[in-house]
Phi, psi and omega in degrees: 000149167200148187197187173212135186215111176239153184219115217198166184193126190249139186278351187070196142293016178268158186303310144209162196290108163292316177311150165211149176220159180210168156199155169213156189200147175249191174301337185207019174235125181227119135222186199246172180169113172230126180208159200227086186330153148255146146102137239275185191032048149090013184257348196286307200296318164305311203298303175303330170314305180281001156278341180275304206285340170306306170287359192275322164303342219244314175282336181290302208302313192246352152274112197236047019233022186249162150274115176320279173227131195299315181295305168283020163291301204290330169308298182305302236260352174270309147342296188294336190284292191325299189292320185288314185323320182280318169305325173286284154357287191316315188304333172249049152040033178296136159326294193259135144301110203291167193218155182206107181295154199207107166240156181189148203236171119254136176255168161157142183077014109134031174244144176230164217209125136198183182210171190193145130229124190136213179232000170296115204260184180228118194221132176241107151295123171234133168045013189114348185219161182273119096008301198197153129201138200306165181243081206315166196246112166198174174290312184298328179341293209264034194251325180279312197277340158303353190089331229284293197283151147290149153306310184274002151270002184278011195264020194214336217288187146317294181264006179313006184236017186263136175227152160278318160262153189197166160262180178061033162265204198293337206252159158294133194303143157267110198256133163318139155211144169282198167274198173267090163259126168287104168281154190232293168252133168091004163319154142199100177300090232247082146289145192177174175238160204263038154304332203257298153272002165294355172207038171208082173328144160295000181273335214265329193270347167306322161294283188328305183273041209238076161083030148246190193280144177276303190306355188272320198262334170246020148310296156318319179308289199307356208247332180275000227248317181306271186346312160301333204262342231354259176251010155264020181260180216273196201269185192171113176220145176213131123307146156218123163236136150256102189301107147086041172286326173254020134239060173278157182290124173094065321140131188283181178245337162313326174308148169279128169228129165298335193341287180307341166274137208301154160333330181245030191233141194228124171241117170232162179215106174211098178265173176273157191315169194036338187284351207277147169271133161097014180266124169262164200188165187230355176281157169289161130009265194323317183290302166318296187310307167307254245322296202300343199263326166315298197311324199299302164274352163286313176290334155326305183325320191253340175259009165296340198065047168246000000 
């Protein structure tokens, strides 16, 4: 495999950041992984930690250096998020369970796999136009697909941030899976919340992003994209990968190329929970630390396979 892949998360106007984004990759195996927290005192950000880092561990565990099968991996292992999230909740007795929307694509064999719940989108860019992209479980979705609404009033609307599905609410999550897309040179996959695309159309980042440096360019999007949001605007995170960007002619020094890596070696960018840079927070030391060693164990539960 070889690709360019950046990763990047803006605080908006919030008090603080709920996003958590991850990728990991093996020798034939890449995945993504965005999730955009619910719920007060600092829990919404724990609930997303543990959907990146539940999957992200999961993919350390079992690409070897491929995923046997990518579609159920991605069930089971968002599935597994949903449930610790709820363990958790249970354990500090929460009243509201924190909650968290969730997308996440795996590639391999130059095929991309993903799934979602919630409104945190997926966008597979070509030439310049969206290709593909998920269709968030939210109320306006189905208020626009009913016709009721405009696309421009929904982008205004009132409940436009209400989602129906999520992990860790009361219901079992409704999860999305796309088909088997063979991508092909010069893709580009765009995972992100929706800070991001609530004031940056997929039409709009399919230009933008179109036969460029992903690492040049879209660090600017997220900084333009903050700005539009202005000071109420909400948190705002992207994955971006360009499948196989370096090797075109004049090829970034940035592409990742796997060739050389052993079968059983996993490269993951996952920071831990309180560690992110440019994350503002209110917890001590002290707090942060229990938090990681809680997340640490709650997600042990499911990814021991017990």
């Amino acid at each position: 495999m070889k690709f360019t892949i950046y990763q990047g998360s803006l605080q908006g106007g919030r008090a603080n950041n709920e996003d958590r984004i991850a990728y990991c990759y093996s020798r034939e195996a890449l995945l993504m992984v965005v999730a955009d927290g619910m719920g007060g005192h600092h829990f919404g950000e724990i609930a997303a930690q543990i959907a990146v880092q539940t999957l992200t561990e999961a993919f350390q565990r079992e690409a070897r250096p491929e995923i046997f099968d990518p579609f159920r991996f991605l069930q089971r292992s968002m599935s597994n998020a949903h449930y610790a999230i709820l363990d958790y909740s249970l354990a500090h007795k929460l009243d509201d369970s924190p909650r968290t929307t969730c997308v996440a694509c795996l590639v391999q064999d130059s095929i991309a796999y993903w799934a979602h719940s919630g409104d945190s989108r997926l966008f597979l860019l070509r030439s310049g136009k969206v290709a593909a992209q998920t269709r968030d479980h939210s109320r306006i979705r189905l208020l626009v697909d009913e016709g009721v609404i405009s696309q421009d009033q929904a982008a205004t609307h009132p409940e436009r941030n209400k989602v129906y599905s999520c992990l860790g609410g009361d219901v079992s999550p409704e999860i999305d899976f796309s088909r088997k897309t063979p991508l092909e040179r010069g893709d580009v996959l765009l995972l992100c919340t929706d800070g991001l695309w609530g004031v940056m159309p997929g039409e709009e980042l399919a230009l933008a992003l179109k036969n460029v440096n992903l690492m040049q360019v879209v660090p600017g999007l997220l900084q333009e994209a903050e700005v539009r949001g202005g000071p109420k605007g909400d948190n705002l995170s992207v994955v971006a990968v360009c499948w196989e960007q370096g090797y075109q002619e004049g090829g970034h020094d940035s592409a990742v190329s796997t060739q050389m890596m052993s079968p059983g070696e996993v490269t993951t960018k996952l920071e831990e929970f309180g560690r992110q840079s440019g994350h503002k927070m209110e917890l001590t030391e002290e707090e942060i630390e229990k938090a990681i060693i809680e997340i640490r164990s709650t997600i042990e539960k499911y990814n021991s396979g017990k």
